[in-house]
PyMOL Python script that loads the backbone (N, CA, C, O; Angstrom):
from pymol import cmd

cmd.read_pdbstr("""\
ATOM      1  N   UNK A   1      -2.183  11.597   3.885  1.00  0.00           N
ATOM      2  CA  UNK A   1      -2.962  10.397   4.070  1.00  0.00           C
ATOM      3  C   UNK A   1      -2.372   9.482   5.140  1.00  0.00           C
ATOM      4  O   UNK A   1      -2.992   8.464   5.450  1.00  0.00           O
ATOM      5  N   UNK A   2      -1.027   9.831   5.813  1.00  0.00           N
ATOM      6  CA  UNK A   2      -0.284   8.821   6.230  1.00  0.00           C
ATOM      7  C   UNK A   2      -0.946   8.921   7.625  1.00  0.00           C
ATOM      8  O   UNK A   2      -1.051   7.827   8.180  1.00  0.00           O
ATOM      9  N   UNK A   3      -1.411   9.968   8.311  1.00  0.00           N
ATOM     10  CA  UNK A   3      -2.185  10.010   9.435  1.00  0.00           C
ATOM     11  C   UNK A   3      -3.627   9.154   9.579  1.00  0.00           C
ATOM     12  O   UNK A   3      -4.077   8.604  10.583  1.00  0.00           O
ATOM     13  N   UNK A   4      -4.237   9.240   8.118  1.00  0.00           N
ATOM     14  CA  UNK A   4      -5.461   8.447   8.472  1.00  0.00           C
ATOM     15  C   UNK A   4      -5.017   7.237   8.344  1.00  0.00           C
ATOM     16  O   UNK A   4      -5.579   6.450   9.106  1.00  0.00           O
ATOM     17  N   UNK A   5      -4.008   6.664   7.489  1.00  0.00           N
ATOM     18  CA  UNK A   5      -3.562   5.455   7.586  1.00  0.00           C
ATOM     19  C   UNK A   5      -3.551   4.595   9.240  1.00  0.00           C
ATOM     20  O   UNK A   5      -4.149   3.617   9.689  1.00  0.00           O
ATOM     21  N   UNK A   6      -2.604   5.498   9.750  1.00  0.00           N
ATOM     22  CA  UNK A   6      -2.705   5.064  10.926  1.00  0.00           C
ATOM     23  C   UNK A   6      -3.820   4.033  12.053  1.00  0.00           C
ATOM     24  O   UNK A   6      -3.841   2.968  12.670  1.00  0.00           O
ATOM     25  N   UNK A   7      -5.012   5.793  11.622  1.00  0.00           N
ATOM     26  CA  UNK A   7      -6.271   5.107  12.048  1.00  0.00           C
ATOM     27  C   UNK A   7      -6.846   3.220  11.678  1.00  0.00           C
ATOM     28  O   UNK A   7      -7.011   2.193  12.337  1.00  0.00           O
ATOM     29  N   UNK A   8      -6.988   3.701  10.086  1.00  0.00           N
ATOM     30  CA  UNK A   8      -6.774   2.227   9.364  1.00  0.00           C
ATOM     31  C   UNK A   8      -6.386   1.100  10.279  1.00  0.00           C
ATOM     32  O   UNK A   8      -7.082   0.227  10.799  1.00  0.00           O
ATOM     33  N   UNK A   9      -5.003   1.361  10.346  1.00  0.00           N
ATOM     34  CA  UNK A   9      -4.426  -0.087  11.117  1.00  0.00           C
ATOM     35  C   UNK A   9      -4.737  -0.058  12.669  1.00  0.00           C
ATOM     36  O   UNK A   9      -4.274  -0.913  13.425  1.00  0.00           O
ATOM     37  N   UNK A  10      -5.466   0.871  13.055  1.00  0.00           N
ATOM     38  CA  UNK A  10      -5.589   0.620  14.705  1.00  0.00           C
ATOM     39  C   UNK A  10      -6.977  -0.498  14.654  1.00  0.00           C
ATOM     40  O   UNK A  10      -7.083  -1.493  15.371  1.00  0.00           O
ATOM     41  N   UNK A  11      -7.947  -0.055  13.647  1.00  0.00           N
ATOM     42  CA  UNK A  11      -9.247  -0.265  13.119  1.00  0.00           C
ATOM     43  C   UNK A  11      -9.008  -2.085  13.165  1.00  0.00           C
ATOM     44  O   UNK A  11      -9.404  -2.982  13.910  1.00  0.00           O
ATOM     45  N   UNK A  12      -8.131  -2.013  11.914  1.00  0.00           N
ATOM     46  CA  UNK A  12      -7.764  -3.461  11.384  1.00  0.00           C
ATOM     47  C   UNK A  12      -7.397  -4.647  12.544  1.00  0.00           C
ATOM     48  O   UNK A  12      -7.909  -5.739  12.788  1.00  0.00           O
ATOM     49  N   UNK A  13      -6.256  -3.897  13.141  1.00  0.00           N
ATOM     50  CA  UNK A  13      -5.949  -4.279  14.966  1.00  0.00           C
ATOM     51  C   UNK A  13      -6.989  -4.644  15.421  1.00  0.00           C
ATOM     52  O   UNK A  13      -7.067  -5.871  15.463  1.00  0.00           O
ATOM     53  N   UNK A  14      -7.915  -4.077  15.821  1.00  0.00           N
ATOM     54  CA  UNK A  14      -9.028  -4.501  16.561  1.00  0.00           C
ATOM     55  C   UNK A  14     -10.229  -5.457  16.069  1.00  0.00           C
ATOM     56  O   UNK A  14     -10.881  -6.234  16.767  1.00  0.00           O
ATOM     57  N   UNK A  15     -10.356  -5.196  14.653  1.00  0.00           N
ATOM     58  CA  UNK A  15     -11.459  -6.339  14.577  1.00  0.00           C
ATOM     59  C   UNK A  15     -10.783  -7.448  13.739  1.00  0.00           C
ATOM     60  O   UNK A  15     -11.205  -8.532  14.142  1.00  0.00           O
ATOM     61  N   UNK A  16      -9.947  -7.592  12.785  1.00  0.00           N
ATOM     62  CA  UNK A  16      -9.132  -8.378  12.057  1.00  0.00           C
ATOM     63  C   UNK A  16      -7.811  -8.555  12.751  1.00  0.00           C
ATOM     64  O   UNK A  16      -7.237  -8.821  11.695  1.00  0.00           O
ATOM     65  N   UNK A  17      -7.103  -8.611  13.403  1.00  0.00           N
ATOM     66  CA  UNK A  17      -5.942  -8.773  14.473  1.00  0.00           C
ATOM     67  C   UNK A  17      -5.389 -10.014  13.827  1.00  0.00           C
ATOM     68  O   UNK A  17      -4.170 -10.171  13.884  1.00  0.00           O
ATOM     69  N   UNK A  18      -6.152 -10.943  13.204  1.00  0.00           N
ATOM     70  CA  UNK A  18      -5.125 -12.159  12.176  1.00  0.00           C
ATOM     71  C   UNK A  18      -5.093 -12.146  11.079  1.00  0.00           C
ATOM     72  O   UNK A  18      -4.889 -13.186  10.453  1.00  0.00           O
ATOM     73  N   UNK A  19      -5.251 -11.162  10.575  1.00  0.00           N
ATOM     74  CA  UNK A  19      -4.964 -10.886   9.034  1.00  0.00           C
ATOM     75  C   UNK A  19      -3.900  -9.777   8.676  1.00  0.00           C
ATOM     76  O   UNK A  19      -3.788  -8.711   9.281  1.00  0.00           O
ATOM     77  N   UNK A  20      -3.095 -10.206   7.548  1.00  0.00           N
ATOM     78  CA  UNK A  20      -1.403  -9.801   7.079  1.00  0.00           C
ATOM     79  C   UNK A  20      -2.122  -8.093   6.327  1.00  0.00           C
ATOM     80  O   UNK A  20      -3.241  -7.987   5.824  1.00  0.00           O
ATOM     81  N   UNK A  21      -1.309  -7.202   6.439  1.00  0.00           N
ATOM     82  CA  UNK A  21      -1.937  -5.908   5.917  1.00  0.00           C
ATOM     83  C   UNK A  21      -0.534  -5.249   4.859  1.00  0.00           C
ATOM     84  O   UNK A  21       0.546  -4.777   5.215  1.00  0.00           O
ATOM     85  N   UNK A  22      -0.985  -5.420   3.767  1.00  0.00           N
ATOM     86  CA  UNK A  22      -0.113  -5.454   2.247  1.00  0.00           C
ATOM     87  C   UNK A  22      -0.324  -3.730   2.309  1.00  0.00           C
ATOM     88  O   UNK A  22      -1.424  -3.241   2.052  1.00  0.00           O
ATOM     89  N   UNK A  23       0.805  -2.922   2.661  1.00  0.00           N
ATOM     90  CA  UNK A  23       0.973  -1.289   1.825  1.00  0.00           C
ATOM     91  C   UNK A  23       1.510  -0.959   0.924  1.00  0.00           C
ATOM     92  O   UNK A  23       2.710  -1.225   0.853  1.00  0.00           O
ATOM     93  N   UNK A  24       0.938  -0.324  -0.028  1.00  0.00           N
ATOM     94  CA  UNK A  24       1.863  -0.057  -0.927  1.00  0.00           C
ATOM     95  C   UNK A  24       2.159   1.218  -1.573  1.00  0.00           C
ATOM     96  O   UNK A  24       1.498   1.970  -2.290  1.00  0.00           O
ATOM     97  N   UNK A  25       3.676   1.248  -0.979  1.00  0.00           N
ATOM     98  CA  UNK A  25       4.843   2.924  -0.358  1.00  0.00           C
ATOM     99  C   UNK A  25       4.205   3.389  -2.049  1.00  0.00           C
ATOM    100  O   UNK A  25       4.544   2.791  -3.071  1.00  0.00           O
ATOM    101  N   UNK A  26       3.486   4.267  -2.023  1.00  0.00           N
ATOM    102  CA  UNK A  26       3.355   5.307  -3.109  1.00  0.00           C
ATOM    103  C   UNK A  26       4.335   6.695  -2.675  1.00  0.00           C
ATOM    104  O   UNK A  26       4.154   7.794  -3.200  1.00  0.00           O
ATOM    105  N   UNK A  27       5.245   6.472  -1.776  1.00  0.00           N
ATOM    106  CA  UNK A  27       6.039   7.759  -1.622  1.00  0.00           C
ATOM    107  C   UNK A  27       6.207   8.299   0.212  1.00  0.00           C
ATOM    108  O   UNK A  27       6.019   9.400   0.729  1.00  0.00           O
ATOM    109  N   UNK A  28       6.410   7.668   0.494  1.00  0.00           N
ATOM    110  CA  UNK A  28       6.266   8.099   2.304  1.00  0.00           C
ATOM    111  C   UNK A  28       7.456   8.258   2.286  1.00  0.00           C
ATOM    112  O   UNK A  28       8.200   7.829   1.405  1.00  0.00           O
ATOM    113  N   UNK A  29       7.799   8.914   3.286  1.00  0.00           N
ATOM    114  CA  UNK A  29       9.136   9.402   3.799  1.00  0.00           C
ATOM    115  C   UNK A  29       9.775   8.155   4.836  1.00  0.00           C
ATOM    116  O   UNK A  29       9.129   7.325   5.475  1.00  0.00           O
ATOM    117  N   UNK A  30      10.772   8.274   4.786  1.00  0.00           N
ATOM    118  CA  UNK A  30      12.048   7.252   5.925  1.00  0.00           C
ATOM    119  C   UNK A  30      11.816   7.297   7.510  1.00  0.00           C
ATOM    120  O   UNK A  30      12.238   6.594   8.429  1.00  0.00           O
ATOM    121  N   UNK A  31      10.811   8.624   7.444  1.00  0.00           N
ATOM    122  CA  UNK A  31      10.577   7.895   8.781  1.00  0.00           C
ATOM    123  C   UNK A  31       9.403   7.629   8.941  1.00  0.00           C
ATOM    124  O   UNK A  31       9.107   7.048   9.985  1.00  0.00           O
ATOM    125  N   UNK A  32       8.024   8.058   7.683  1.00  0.00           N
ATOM    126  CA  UNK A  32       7.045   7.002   8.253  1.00  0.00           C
ATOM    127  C   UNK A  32       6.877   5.578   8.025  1.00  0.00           C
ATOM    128  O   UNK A  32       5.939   4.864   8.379  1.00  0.00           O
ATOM    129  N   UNK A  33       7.886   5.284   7.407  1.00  0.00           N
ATOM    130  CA  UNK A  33       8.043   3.592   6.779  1.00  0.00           C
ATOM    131  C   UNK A  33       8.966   3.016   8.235  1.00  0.00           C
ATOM    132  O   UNK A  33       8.739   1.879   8.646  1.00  0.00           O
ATOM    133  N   UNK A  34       9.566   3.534   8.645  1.00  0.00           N
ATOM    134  CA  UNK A  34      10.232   3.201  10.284  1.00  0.00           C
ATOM    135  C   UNK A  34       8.968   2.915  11.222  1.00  0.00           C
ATOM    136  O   UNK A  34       8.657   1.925  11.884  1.00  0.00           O
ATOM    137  N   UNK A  35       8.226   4.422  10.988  1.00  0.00           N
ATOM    138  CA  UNK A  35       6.669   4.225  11.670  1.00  0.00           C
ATOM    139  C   UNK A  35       6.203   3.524  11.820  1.00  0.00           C
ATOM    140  O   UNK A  35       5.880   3.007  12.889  1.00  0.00           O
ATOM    141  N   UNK A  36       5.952   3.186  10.587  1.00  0.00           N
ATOM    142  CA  UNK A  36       5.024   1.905   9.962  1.00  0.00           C
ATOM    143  C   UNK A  36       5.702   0.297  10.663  1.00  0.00           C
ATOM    144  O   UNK A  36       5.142  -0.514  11.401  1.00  0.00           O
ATOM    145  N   UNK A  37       6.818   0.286  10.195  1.00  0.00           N
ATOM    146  CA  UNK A  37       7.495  -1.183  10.450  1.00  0.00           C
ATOM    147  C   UNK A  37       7.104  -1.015  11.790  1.00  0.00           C
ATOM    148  O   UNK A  37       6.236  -1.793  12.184  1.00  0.00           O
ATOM    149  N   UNK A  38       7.721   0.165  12.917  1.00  0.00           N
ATOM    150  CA  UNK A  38       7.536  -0.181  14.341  1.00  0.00           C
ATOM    151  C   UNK A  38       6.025  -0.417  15.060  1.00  0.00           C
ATOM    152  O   UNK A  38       5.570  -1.098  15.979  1.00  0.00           O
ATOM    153  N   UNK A  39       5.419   0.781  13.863  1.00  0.00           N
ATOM    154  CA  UNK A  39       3.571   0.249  14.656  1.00  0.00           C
ATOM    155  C   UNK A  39       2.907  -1.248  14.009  1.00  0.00           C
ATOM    156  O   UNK A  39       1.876  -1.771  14.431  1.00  0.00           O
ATOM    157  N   UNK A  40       3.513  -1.625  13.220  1.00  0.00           N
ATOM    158  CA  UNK A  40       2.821  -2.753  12.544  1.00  0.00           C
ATOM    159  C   UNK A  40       3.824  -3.839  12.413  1.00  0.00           C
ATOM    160  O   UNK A  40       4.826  -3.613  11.734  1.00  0.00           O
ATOM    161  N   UNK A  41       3.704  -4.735  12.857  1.00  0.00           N
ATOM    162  CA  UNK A  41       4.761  -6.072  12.700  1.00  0.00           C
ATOM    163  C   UNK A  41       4.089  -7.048  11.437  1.00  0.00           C
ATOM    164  O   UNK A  41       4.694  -7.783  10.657  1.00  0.00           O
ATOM    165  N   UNK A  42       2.807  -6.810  11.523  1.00  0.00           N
ATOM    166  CA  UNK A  42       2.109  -7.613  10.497  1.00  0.00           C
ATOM    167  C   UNK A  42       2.032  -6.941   8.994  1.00  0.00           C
ATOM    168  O   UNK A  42       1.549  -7.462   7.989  1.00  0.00           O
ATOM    169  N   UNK A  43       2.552  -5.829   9.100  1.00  0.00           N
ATOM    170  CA  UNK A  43       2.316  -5.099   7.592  1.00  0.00           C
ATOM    171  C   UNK A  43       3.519  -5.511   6.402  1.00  0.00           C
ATOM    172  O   UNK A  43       4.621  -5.944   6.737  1.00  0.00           O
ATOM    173  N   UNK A  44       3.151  -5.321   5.109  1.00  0.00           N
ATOM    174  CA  UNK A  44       3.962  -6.076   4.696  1.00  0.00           C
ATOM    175  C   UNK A  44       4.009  -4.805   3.826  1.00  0.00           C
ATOM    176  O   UNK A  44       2.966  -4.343   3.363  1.00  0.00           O
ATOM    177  N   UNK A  45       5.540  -4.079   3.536  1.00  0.00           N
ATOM    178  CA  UNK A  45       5.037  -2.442   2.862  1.00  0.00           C
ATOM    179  C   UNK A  45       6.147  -3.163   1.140  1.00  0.00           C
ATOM    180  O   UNK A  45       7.219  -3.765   1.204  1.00  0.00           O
ATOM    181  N   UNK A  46       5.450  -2.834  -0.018  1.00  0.00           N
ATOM    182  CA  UNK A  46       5.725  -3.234  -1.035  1.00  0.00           C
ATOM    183  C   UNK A  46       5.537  -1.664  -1.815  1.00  0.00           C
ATOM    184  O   UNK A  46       4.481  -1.036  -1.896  1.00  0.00           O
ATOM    185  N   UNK A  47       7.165  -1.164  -2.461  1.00  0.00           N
ATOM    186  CA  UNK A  47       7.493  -0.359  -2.748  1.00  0.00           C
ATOM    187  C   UNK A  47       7.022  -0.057  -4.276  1.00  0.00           C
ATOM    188  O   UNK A  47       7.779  -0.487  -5.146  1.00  0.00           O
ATOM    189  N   UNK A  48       5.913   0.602  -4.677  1.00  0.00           N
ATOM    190  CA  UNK A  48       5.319   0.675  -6.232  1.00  0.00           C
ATOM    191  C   UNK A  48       6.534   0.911  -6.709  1.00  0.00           C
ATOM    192  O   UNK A  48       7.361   1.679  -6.217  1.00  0.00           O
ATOM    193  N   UNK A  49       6.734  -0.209  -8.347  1.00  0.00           N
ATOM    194  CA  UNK A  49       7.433   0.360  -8.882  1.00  0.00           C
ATOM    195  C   UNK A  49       7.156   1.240 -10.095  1.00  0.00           C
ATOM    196  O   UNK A  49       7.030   0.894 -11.270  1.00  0.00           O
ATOM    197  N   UNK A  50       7.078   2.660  -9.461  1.00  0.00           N
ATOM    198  CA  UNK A  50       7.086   3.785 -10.655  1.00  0.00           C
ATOM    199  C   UNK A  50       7.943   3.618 -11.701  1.00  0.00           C
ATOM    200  O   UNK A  50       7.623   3.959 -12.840  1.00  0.00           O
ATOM    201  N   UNK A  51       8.817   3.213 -11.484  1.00  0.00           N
ATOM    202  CA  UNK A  51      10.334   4.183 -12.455  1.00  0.00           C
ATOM    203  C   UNK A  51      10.195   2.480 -13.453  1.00  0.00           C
ATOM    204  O   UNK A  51      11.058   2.439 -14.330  1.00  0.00           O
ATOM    205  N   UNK A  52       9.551   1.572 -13.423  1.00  0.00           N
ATOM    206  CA  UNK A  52       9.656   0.114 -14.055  1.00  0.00           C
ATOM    207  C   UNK A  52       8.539   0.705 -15.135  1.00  0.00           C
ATOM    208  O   UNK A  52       8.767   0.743 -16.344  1.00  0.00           O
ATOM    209  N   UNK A  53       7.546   1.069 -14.650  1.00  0.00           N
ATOM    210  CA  UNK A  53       5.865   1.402 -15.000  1.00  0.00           C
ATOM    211  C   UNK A  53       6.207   2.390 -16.066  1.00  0.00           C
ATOM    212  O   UNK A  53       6.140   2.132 -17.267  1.00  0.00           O
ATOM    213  N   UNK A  54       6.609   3.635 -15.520  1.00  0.00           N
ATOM    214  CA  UNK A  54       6.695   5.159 -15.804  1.00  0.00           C
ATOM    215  C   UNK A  54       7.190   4.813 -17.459  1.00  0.00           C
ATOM    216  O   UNK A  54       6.381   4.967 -18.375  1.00  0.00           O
ATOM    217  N   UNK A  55       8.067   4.514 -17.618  1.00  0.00           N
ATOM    218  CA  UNK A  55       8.800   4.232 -19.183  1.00  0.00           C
ATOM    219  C   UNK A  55       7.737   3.955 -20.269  1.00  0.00           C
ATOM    220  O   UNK A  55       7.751   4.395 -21.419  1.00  0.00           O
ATOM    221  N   UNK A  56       6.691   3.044 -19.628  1.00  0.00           N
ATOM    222  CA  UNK A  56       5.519   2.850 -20.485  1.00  0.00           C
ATOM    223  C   UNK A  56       4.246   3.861 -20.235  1.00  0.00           C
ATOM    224  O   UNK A  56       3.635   4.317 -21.201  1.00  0.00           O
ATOM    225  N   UNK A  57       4.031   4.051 -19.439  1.00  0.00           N
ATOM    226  CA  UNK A  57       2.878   5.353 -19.148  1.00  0.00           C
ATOM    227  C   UNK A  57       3.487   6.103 -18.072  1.00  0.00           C
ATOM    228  O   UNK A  57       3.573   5.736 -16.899  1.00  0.00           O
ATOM    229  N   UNK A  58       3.922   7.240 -18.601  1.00  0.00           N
ATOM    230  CA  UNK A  58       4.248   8.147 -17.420  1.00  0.00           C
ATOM    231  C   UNK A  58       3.383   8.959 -16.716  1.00  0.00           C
ATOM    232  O   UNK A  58       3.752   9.783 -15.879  1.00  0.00           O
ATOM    233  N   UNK A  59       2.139   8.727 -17.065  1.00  0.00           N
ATOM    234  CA  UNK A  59       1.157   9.247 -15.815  1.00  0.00           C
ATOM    235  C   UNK A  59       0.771   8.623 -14.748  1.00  0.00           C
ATOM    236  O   UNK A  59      -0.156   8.942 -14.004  1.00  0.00           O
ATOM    237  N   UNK A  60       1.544   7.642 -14.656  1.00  0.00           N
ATOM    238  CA  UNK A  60       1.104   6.522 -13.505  1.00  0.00           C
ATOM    239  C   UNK A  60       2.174   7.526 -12.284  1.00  0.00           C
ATOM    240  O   UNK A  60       1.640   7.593 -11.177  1.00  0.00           O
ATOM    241  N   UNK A  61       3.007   7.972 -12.347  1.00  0.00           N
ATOM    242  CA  UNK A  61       3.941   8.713 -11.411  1.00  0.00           C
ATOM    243  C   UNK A  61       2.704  10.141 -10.657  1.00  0.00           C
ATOM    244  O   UNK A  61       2.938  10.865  -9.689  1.00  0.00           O
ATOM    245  N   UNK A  62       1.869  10.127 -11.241  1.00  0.00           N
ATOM    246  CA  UNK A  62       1.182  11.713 -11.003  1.00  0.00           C
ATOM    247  C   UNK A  62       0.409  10.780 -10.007  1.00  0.00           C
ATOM    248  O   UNK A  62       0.277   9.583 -10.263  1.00  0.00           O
ATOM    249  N   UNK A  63      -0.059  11.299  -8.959  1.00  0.00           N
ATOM    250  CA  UNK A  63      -0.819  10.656  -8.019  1.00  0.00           C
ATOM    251  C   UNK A  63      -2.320  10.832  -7.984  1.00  0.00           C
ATOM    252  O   UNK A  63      -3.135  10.069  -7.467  1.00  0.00           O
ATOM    253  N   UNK A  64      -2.504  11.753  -8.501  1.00  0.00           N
ATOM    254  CA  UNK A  64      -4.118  12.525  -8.381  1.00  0.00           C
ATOM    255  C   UNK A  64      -4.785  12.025  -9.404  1.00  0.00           C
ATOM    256  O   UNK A  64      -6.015  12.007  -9.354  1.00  0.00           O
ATOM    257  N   UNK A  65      -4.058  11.497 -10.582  1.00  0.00           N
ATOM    258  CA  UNK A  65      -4.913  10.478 -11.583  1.00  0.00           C
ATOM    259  C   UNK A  65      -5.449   8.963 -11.274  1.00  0.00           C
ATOM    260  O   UNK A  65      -6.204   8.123 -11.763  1.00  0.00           O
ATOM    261  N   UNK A  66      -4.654   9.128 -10.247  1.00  0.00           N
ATOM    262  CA  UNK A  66      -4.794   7.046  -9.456  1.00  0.00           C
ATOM    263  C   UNK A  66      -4.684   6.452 -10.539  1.00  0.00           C
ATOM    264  O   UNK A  66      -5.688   5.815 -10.859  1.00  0.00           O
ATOM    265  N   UNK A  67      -3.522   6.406 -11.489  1.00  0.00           N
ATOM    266  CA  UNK A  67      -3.496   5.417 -12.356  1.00  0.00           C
ATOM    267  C   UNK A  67      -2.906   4.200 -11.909  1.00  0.00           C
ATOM    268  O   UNK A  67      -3.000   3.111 -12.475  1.00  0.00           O
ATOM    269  N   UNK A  68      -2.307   4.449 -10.882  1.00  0.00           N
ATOM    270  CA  UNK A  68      -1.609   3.080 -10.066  1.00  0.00           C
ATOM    271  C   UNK A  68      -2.519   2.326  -9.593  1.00  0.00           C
ATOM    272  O   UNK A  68      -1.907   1.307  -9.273  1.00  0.00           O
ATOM    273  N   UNK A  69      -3.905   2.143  -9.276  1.00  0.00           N
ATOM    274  CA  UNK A  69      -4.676   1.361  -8.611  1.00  0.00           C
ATOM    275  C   UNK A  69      -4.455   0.108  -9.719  1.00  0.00           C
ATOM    276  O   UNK A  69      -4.046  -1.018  -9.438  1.00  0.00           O
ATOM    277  N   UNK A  70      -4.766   0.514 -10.812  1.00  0.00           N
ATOM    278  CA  UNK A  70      -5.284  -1.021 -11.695  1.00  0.00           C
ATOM    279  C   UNK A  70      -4.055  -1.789 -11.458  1.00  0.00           C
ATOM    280  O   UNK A  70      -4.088  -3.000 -11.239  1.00  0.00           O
ATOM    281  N   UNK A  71      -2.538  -0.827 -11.517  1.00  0.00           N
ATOM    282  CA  UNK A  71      -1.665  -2.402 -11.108  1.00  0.00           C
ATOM    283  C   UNK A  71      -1.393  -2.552  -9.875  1.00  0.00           C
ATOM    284  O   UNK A  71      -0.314  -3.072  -9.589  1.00  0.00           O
ATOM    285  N   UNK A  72      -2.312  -2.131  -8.814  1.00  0.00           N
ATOM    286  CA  UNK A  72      -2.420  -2.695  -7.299  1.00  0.00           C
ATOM    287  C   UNK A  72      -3.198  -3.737  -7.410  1.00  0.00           C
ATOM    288  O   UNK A  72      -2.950  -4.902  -7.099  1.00  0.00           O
ATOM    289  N   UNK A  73      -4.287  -3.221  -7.929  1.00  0.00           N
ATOM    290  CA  UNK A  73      -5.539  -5.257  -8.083  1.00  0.00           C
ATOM    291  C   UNK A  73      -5.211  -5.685  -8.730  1.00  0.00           C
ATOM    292  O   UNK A  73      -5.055  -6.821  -8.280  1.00  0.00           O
ATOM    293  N   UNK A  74      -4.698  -5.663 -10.300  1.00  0.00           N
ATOM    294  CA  UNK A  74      -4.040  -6.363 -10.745  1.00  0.00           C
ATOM    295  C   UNK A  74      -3.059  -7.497 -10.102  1.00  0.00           C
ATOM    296  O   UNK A  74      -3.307  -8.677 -10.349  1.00  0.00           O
ATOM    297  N   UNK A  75      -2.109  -7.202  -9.398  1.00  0.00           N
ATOM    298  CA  UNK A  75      -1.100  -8.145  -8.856  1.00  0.00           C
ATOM    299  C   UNK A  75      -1.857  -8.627  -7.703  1.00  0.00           C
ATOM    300  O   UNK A  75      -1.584  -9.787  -7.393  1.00  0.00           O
ATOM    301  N   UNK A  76      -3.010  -7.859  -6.766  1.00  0.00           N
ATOM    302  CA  UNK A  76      -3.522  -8.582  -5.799  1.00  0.00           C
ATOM    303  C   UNK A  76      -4.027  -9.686  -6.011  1.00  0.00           C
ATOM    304  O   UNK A  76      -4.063 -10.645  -5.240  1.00  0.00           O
ATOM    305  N   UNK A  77      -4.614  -9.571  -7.506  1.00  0.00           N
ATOM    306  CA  UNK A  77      -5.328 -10.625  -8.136  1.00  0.00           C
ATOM    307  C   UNK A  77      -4.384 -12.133  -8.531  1.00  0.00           C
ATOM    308  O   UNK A  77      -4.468 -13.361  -8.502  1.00  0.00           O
ATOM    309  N   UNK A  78      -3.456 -10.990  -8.908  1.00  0.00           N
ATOM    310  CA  UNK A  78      -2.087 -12.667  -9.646  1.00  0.00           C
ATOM    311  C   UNK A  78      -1.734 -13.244  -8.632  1.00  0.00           C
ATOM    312  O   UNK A  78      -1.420 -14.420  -8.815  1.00  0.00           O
ATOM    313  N   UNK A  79      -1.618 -12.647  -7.002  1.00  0.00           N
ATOM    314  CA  UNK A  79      -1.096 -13.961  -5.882  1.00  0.00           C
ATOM    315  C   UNK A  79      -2.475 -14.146  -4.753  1.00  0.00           C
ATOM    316  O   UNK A  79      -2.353 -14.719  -3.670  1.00  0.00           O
ATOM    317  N   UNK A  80      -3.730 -13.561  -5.235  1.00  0.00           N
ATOM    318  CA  UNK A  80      -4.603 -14.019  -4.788  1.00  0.00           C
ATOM    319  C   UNK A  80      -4.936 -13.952  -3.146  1.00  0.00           C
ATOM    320  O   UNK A  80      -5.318 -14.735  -2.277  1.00  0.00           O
ATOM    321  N   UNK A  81      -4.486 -12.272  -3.269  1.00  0.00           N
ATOM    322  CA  UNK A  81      -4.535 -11.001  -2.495  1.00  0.00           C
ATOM    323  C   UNK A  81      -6.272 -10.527  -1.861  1.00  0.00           C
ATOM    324  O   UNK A  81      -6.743 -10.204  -0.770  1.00  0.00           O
ATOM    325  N   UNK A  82      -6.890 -10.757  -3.521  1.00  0.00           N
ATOM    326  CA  UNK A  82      -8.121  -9.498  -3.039  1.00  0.00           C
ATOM    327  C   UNK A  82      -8.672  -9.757  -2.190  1.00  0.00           C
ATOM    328  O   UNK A  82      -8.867 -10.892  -1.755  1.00  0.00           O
ATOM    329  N   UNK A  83      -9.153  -8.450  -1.646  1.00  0.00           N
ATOM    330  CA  UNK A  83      -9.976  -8.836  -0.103  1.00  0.00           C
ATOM    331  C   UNK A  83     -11.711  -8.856  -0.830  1.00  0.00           C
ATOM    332  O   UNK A  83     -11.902  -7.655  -1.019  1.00  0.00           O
ATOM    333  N   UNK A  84     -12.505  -9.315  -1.121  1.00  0.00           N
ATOM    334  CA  UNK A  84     -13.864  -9.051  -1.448  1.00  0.00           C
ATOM    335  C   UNK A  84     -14.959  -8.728  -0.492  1.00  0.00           C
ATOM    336  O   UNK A  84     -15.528  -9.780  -0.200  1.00  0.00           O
ATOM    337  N   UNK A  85     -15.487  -7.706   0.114  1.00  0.00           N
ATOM    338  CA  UNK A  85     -16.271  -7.211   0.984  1.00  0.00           C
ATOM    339  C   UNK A  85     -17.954  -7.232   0.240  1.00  0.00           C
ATOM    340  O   UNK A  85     -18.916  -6.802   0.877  1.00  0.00           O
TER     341      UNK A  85
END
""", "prot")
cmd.dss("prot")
cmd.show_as("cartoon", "prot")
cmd.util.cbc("prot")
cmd.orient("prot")
C-alpha cells in the first residue's frame, strides 16, 4: 500500500497543499518512514499502538480484519481530527 500512499500525498500536495496529513505507521519499514519524513514535511506519522491494544483484543494486530480503524476515528474524533467529506 506504501506505493499508492505515495500517490495520495502527491494528490493532497496539489489540491490541499495547507492542510497537516496524520499517518498512521501500521508497520512500514525504516526506510519508508525516512521516505515519508523526506517526501512530506507536513505529515505527521503516529505509530499504532498494537502491543498497548493487543493485551485486550488481539485481533487488532491481524491487518486484514481492519480492526484498527475504530481506534483511528475514534482518537481522530477525541482531538477533533475528522476530515468530513
Amino acid at each position: 500500500y506504501f506505493d499508492g500512499l505515495q500517490g495520495v500525498i502527491h494528490t493532497l500536495d496539489t489540491y490541499w497543499s495547507d492542510h497537516r496529513i496524520i499517518f498512521y505507521d501500521l508497520g512500514i519499514s525504516s526506510e519508508q518512514e525516512t521516505l515519508l519524513r523526506t517526501k512530506c514535511a507536513r505529515c505527521t506519522i503516529i505509530k499504532f499502538p498494537f502491543s498497548s491494544i493487543e493485551k485486550y483484543a488481539s485481533h487488532i494486530g491481524i491487518l486484514k480484519y481492519f480492526a484498527f480503524k475504530p481506534f483511528v476515528i475514534q482518537v481522530n474524533r477525541l482531538f477533533d481530527k475528522m476530515i468530513d467529506f
